[in-house]
N, C-alpha and C positions, 0 to 999 in steps of 0.2 A: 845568032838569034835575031830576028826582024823583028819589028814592033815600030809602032806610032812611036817617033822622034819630039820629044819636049826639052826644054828649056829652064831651067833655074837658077834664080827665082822664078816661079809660075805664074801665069797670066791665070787666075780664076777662071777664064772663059773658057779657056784648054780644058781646065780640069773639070768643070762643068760637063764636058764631050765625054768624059770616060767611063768606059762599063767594068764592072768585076769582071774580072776574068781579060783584059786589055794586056798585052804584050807591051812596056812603053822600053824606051834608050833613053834617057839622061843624061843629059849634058849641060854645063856649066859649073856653077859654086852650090854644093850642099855642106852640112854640118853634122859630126859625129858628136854624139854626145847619151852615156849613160846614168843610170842610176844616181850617180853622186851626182854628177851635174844637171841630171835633171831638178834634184832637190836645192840644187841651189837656186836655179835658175827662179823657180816654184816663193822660196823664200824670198828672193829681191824682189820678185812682184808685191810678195805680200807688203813688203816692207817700203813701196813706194821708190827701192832701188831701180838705179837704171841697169838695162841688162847690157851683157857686153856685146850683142851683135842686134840689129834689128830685125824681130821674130817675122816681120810682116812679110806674105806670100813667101816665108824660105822652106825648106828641107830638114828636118833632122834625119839623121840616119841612126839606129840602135847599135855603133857599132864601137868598140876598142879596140884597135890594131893592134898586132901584136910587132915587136921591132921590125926595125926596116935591115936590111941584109946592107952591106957596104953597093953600091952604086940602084939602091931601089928606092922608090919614093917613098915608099910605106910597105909593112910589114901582112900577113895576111890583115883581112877585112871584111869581114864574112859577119852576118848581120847576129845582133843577139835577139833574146826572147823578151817579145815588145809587151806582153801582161805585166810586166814586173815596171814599167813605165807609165801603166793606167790610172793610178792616183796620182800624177802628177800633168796628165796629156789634156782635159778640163781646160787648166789654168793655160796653157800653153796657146793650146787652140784658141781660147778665147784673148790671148795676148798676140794674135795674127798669126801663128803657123800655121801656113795650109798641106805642107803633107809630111807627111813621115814615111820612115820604111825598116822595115825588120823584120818579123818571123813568128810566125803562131798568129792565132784570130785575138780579137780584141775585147770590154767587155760589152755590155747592153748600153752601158752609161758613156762608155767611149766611143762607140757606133753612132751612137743617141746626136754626141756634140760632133763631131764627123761630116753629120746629116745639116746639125743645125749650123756650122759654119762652112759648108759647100766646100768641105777638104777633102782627102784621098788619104787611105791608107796602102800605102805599097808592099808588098813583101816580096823577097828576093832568097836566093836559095844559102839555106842555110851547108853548111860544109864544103862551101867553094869560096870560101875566101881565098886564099890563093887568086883563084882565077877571077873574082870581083877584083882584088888589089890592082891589076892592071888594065883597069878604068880608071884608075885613080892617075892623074898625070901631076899634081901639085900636093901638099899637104902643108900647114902652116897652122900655127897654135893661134887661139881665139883669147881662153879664157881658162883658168885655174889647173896650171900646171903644175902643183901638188899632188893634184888628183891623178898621175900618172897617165895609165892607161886609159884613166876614166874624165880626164881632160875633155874641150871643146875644142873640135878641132874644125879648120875650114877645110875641103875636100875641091880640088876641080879635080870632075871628072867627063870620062867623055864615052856617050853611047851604052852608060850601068847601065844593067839590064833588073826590069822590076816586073812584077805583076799588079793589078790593082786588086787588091784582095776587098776593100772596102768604097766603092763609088761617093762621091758626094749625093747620091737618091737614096743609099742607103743598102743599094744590092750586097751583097757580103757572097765572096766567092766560096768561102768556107763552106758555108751553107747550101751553095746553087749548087755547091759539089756532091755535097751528102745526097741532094733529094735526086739528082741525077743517078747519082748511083745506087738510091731505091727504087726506082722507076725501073730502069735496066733490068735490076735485080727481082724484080714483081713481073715484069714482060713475059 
């Protein structure tokens, strides 16, 4: 897959440049982290805790690998379903994450703040993890390894392959997709 080559953490001005519907490659440090550590994450803010990574221009990714086989860096990695992340993505965003990446559209209220902090939402294909996991070249625990599977994890990785489902303008590919394919379908 080709695509616009970026870099993470992100320069806001890169991500400024990108359209719904953008091919990008990823490379550097991003961060996996679900459900349960989203809610924690969510909670130390409230509570004035320090969080364990600094949120500013990074990456979360919706993902929990599943084990790593003897000589692999990590186990499948194949993104999870980013809706079930949406009451907690607000708080985040507004605590410096500028993108994320996972799978399915997002809600009006998470678009809404998306818009108003010039992030990206990426989404990446869901039942390839397998073949996401070797991007992944590094893996290393961050933050609440109780949480198992659903730990923080750091990720280097090199060349992931993402789509921008969601623009910092607010395009939503979800959407450009649908009317495209009314259009078509009307012709």
């Amino acid at each position: 897959m080709s695509g616009i080559k970026l870099n993470s953490p992100f320069n806001p001005a890169e991500l400024e440049k990108l359209q719904a519907g953008d091919r990008v490659l990823i490379s550097g440090v991003i961060y996996a982290a679900r459900d349960a550590a989203h809610k924690r994450l969510v909670e130390a803010l409230n509570q004035g805790k320090p969080l364990p990574f600094d949120l500013k221009g990074q990456t979360i990714y919706y993902m929990g690998p599943s084990p790593a086989k003897t000589g692999e860096v990590i186990g499948s990695a194949g993104p999870t379903t980013s809706s079930r992340m949406d009451r907690y993505t607000p708080e985040l965003l507004d605590a410096g994450l500028l993108a994320i990446i996972g799978k399915g559209n997002r809600s009006a209220e998470v678009s809404r703040v998306i818009v108003g902090k010039k992030a990206v939402y990426f989404i990446s294909i869901g039942g390839a993890g397998a073949l996401l996991s070797q991007r992944i070249k590094e893996s290393w625990m961050v933050a609440y390894p109780e949480l198992g599977a659903e730990a923080i994890l750091a990720l280097k990785v090199e060349d992931f392959p993402a789509i921008v489902a969601i623009d910092s303008q607010g395009n939503n590919a979800f959407t450009l997709g649908q009317s495209i394919y009314r259009t078509a379908k009307e012709a």
